[in-house]
Backbone as CSV, one residue per row, in Angstrom:
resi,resn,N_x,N_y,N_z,CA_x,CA_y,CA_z,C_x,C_y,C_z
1,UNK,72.692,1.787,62.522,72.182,0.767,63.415,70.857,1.254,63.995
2,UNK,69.728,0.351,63.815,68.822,0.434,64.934,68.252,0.075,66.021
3,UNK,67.322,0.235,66.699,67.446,-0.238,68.153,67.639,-1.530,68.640
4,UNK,67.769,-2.347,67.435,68.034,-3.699,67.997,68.853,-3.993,67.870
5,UNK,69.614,-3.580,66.610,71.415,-3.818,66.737,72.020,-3.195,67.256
6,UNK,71.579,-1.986,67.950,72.497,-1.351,69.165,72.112,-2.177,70.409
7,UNK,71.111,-2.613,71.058,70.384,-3.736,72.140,71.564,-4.959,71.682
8,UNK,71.667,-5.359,70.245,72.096,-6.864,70.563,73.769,-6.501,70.371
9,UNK,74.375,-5.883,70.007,75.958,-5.343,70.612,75.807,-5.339,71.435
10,UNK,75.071,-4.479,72.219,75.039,-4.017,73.914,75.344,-5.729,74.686
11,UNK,74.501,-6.535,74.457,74.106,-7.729,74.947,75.857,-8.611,74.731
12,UNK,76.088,-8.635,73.449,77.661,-9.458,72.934,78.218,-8.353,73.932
13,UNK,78.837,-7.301,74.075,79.313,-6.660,75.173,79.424,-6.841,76.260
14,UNK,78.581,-7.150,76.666,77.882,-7.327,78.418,78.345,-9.206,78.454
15,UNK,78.182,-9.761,77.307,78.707,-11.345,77.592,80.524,-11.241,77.805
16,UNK,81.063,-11.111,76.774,82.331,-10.747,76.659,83.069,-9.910,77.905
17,UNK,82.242,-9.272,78.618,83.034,-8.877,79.432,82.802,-9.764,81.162
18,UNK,81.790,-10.325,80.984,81.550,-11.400,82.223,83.017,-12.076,81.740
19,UNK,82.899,-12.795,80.629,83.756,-13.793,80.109,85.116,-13.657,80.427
20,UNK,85.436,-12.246,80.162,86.888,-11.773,79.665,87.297,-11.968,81.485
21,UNK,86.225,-11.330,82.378,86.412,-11.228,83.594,85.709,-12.511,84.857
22,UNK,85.922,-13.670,83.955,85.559,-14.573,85.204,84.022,-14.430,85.923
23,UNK,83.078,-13.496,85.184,82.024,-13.495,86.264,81.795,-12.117,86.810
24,UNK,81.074,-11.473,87.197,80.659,-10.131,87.629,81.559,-9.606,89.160
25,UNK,82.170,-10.443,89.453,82.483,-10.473,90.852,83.281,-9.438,91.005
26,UNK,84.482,-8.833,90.959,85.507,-7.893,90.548,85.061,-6.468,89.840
27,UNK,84.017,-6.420,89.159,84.195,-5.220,88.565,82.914,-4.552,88.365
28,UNK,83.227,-3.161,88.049,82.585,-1.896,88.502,81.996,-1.434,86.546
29,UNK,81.386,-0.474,86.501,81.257,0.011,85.271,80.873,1.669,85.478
30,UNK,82.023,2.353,84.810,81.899,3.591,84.388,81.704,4.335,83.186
31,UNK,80.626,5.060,82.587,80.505,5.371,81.501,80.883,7.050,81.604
32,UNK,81.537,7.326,80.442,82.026,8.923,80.333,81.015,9.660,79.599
33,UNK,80.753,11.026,80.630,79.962,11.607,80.479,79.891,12.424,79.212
34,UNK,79.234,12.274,78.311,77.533,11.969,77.920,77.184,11.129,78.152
35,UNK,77.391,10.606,76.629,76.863,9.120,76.001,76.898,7.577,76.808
36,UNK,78.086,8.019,77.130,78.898,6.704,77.960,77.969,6.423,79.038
37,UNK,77.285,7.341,79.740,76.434,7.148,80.788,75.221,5.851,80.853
38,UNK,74.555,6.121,79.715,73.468,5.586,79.782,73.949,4.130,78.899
39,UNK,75.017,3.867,78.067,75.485,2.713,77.647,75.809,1.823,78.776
40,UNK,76.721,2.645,79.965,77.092,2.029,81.203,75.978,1.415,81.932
41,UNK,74.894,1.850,82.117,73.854,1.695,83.124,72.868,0.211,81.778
42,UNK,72.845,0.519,80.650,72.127,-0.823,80.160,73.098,-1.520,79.834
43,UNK,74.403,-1.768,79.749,75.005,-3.144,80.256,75.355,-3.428,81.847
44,UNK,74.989,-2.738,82.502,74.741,-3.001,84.185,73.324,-3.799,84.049
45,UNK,72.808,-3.137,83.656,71.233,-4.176,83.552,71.639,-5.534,82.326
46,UNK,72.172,-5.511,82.073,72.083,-6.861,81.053,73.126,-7.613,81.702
47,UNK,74.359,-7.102,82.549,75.089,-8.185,83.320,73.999,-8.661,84.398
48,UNK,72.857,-7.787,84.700,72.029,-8.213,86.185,71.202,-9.258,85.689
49,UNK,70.887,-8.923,84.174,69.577,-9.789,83.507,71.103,-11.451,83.229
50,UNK,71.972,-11.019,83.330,72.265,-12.884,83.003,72.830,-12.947,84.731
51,UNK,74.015,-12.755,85.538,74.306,-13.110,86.127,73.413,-12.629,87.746
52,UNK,72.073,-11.865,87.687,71.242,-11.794,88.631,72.372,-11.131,89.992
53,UNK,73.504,-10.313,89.587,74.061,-9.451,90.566,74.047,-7.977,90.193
54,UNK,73.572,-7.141,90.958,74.108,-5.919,90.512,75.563,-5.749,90.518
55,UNK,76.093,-4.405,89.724,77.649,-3.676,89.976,77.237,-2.102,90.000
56,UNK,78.402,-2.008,90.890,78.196,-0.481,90.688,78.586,0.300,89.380
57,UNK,78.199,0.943,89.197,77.879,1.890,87.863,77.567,3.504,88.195
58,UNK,79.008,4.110,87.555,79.041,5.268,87.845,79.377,6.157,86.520
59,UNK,79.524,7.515,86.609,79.931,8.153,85.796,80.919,9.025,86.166
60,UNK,81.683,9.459,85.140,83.271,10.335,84.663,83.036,11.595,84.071
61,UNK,83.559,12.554,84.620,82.890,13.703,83.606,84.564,14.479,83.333
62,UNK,85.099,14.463,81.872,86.369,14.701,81.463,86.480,16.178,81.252
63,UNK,85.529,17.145,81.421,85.513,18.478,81.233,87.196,18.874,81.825
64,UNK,87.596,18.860,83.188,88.798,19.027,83.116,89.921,18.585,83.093
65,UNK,90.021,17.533,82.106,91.039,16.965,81.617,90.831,16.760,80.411
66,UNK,90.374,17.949,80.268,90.744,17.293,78.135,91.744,18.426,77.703
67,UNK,92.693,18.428,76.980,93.584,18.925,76.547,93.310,19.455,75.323
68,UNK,92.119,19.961,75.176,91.902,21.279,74.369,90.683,21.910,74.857
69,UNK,90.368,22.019,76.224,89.534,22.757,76.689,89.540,24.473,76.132
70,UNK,90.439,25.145,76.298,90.318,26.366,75.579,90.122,26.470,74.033
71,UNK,90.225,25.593,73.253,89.532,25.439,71.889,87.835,25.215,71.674
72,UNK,87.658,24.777,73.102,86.482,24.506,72.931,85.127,25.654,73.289
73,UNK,85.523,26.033,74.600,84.783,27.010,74.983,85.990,27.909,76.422
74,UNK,85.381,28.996,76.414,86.169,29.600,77.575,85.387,29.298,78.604
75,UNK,84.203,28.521,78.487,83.189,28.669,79.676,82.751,27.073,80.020
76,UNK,83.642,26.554,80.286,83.380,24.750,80.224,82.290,24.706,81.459
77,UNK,81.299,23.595,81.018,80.310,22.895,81.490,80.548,21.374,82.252
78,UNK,80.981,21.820,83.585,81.518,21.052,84.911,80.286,19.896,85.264
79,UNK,79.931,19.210,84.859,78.599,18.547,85.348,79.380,17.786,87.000
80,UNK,81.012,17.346,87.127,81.046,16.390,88.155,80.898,14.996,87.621
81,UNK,81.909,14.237,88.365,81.787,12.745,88.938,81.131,12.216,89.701
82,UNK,80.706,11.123,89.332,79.788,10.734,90.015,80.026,9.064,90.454
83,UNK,80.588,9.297,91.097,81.313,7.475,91.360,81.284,7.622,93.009
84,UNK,80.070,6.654,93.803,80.121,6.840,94.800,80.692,5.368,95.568
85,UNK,81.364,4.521,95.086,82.233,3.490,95.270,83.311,3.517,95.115
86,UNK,84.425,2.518,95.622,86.031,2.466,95.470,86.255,1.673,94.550
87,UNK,87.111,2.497,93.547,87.855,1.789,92.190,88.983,0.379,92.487
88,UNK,89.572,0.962,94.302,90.946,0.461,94.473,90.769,-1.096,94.160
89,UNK,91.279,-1.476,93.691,91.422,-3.047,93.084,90.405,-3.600,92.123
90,UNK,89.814,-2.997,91.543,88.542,-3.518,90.518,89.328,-3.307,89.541
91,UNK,88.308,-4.104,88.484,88.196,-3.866,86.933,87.299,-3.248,86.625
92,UNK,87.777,-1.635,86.528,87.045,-1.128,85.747,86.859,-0.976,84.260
93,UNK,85.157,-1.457,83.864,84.582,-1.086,82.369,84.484,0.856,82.065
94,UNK,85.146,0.939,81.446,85.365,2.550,81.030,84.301,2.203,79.541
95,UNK,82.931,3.191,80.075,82.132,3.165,78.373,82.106,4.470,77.657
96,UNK,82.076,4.546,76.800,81.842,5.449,75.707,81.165,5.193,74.082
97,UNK,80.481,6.012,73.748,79.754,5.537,72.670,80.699,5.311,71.611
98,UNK,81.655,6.722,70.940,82.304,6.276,69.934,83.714,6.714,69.992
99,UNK,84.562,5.740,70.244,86.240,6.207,69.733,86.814,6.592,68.632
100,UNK,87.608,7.785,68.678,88.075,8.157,67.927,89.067,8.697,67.569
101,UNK,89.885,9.860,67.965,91.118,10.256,68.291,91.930,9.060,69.459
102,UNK,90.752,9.227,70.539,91.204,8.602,71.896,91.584,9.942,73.336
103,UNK,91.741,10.693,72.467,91.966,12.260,73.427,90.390,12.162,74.925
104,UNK,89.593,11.459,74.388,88.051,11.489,75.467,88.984,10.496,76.238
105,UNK,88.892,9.696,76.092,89.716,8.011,76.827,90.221,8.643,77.403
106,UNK,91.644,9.248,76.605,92.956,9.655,78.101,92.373,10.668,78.770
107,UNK,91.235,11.546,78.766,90.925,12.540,79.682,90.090,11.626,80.632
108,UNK,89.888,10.512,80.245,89.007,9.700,81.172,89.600,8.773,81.937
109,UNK,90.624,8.108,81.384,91.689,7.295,82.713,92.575,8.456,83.552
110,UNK,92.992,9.848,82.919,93.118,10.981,83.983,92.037,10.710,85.279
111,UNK,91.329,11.376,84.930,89.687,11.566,85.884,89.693,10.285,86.899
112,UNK,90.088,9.025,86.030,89.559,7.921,86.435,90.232,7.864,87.598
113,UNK,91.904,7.919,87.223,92.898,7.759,88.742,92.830,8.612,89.740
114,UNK,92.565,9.667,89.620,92.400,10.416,90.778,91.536,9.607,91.674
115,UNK,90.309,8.709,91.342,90.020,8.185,92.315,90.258,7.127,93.248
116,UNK,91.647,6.773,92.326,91.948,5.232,93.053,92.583,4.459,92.424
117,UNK,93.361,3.384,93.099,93.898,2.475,91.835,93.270,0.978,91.339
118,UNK,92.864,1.149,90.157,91.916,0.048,89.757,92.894,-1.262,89.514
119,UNK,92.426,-1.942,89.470,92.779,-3.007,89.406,93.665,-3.247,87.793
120,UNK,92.447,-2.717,86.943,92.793,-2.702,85.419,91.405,-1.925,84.752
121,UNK,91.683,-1.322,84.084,90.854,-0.703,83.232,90.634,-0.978,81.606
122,UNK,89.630,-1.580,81.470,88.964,-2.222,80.435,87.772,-1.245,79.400
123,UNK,88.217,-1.350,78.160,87.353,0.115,77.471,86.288,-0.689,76.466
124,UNK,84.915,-0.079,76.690,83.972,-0.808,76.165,83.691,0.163,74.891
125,UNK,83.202,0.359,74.018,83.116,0.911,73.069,81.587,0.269,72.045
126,UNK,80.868,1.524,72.075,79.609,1.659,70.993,80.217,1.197,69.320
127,UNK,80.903,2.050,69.397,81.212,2.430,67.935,83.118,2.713,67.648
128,UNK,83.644,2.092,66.894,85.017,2.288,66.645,85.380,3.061,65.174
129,UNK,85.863,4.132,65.055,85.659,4.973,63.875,87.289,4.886,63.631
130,UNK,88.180,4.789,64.448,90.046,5.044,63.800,89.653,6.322,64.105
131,UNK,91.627,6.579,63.460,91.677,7.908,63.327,92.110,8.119,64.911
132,UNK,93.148,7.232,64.710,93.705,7.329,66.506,94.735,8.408,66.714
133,UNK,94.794,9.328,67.205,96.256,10.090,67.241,96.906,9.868,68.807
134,UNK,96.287,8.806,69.516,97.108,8.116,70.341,96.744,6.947,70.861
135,UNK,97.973,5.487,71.571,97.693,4.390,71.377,96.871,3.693,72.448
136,UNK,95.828,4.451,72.215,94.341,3.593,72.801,93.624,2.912,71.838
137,UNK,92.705,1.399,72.491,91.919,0.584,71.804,90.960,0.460,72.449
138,UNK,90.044,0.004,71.891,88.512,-0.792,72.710,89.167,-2.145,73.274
139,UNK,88.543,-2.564,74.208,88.718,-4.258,74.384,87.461,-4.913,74.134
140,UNK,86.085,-4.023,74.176,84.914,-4.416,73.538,84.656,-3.317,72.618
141,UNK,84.410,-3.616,71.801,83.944,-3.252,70.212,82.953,-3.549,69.915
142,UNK,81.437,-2.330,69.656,80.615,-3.017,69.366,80.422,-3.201,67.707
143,UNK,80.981,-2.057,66.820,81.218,-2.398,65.416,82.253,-1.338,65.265
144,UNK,82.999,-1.705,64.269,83.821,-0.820,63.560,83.697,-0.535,62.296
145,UNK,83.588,1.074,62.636,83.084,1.760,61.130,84.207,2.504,60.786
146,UNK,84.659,2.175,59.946,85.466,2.779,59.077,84.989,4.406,58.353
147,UNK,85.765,5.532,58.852,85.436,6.921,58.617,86.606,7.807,57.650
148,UNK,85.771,8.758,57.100,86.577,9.481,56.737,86.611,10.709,57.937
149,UNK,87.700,11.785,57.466,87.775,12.718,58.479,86.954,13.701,57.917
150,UNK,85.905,13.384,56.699,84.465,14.498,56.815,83.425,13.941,57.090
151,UNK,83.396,12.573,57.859,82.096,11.817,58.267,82.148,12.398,59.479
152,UNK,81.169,11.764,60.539,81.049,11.743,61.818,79.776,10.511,62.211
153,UNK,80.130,10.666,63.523,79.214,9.131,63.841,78.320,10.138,64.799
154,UNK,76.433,9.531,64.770,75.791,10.475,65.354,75.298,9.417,66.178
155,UNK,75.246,9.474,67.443,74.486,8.395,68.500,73.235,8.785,69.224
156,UNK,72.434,8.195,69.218,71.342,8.873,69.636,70.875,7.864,70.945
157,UNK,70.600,8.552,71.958,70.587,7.226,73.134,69.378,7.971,73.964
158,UNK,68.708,7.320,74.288,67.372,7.907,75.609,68.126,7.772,76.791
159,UNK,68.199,8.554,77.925,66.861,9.335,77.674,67.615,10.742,77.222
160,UNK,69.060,10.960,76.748,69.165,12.148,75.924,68.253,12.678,75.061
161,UNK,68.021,11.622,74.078,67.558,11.819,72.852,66.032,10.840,72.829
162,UNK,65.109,10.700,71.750,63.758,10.424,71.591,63.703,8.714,70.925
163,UNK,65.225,8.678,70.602,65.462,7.342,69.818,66.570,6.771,69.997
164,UNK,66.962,5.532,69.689,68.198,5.022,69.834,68.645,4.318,68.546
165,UNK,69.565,4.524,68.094,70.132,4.614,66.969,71.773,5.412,66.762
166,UNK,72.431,4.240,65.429,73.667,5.451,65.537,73.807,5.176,63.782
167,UNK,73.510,6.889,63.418,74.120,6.711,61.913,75.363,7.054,61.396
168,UNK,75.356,7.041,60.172,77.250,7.933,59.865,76.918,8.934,58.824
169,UNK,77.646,10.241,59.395,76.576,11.628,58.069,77.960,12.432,57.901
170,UNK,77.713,12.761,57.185,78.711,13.702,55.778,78.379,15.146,56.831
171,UNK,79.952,15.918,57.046,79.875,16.981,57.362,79.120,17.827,56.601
């Protein structure tokens, strides 16, 4: 995908979820830290560009709740949450670029409750690859790519990265 078919998902995303939710009124948007961040914050701007309200828009950082932290490093990189609003009764949009196991998700509705009880939690999704080893879904989908387990999906988003784009590459 390039920058315009990641822009015009983003956009079907950002409609679908006014839709799904009656209108901007109720709900919040959290993107999980990386990727999820900056997906969260340009469908905050594209719900503002149709329905002319802001939402709050925060970020999740799953470093300690992922359930293979010691596989990963002995020295995990804590960046913090960053949600300076109350979840209690919203719908929260949970973003992330690409699903896959689902192991990011459940370290992210962990994270998520500690702060509160949402109303309902709604999962927006860049990219849908399978390969679930537990029973989480998107409720927005921006495409589903079908993977093998020697592909991987590479997302490239500003201001991480220099471009925006997501390809699929051979280990």
């Amino acid at each position: 995908m390039d920058a315009a078919a990641v822009n015009r998902v983003l956009k079907r995303i950002s409609h679908e979820i006014l839709e799904r939710n009656g209108g901007s009124e109720n709900i919040c948007i959290i993107g999980i830290e990386r990727c999820g961040v900056p997906l969260a914050k340009t469908i905050a701007d594209n719900i503002y560009e149709i329905e002319g309200k802001k939402i709050p828009v925060g970020s999740v950082d799953i470093t300690l709740y992922r359930d293979d932290l010691t596989e990963i490093s002995e020295e995990a990189i804590f960046s913090g949450s960053k949600i300076d609003f109350s979840v209690e009764g919203k719908s929260v949009i949970l973003v992330d670029d690409v699903l896959f196991t689902g192991r990011t998700v459940r370290a992210a509705l962990e994270a998520l409750i500690k702060q509160g009880r949402p109303k309902s939690v709604q999962l927006a999704v860049l990219i849908d690859r399978g390969h679930r080893e537990l029973p989480i879904r998107g409720d927005y989908v921006g495409k589903n790519v079908p993977t093998s387990k020697n592909e991987y999906i590479s997302v490239k988003l500003p201001p991480i990265d220099d471009e925006l784009s997501v390809t699929l590459n051979d280990r």
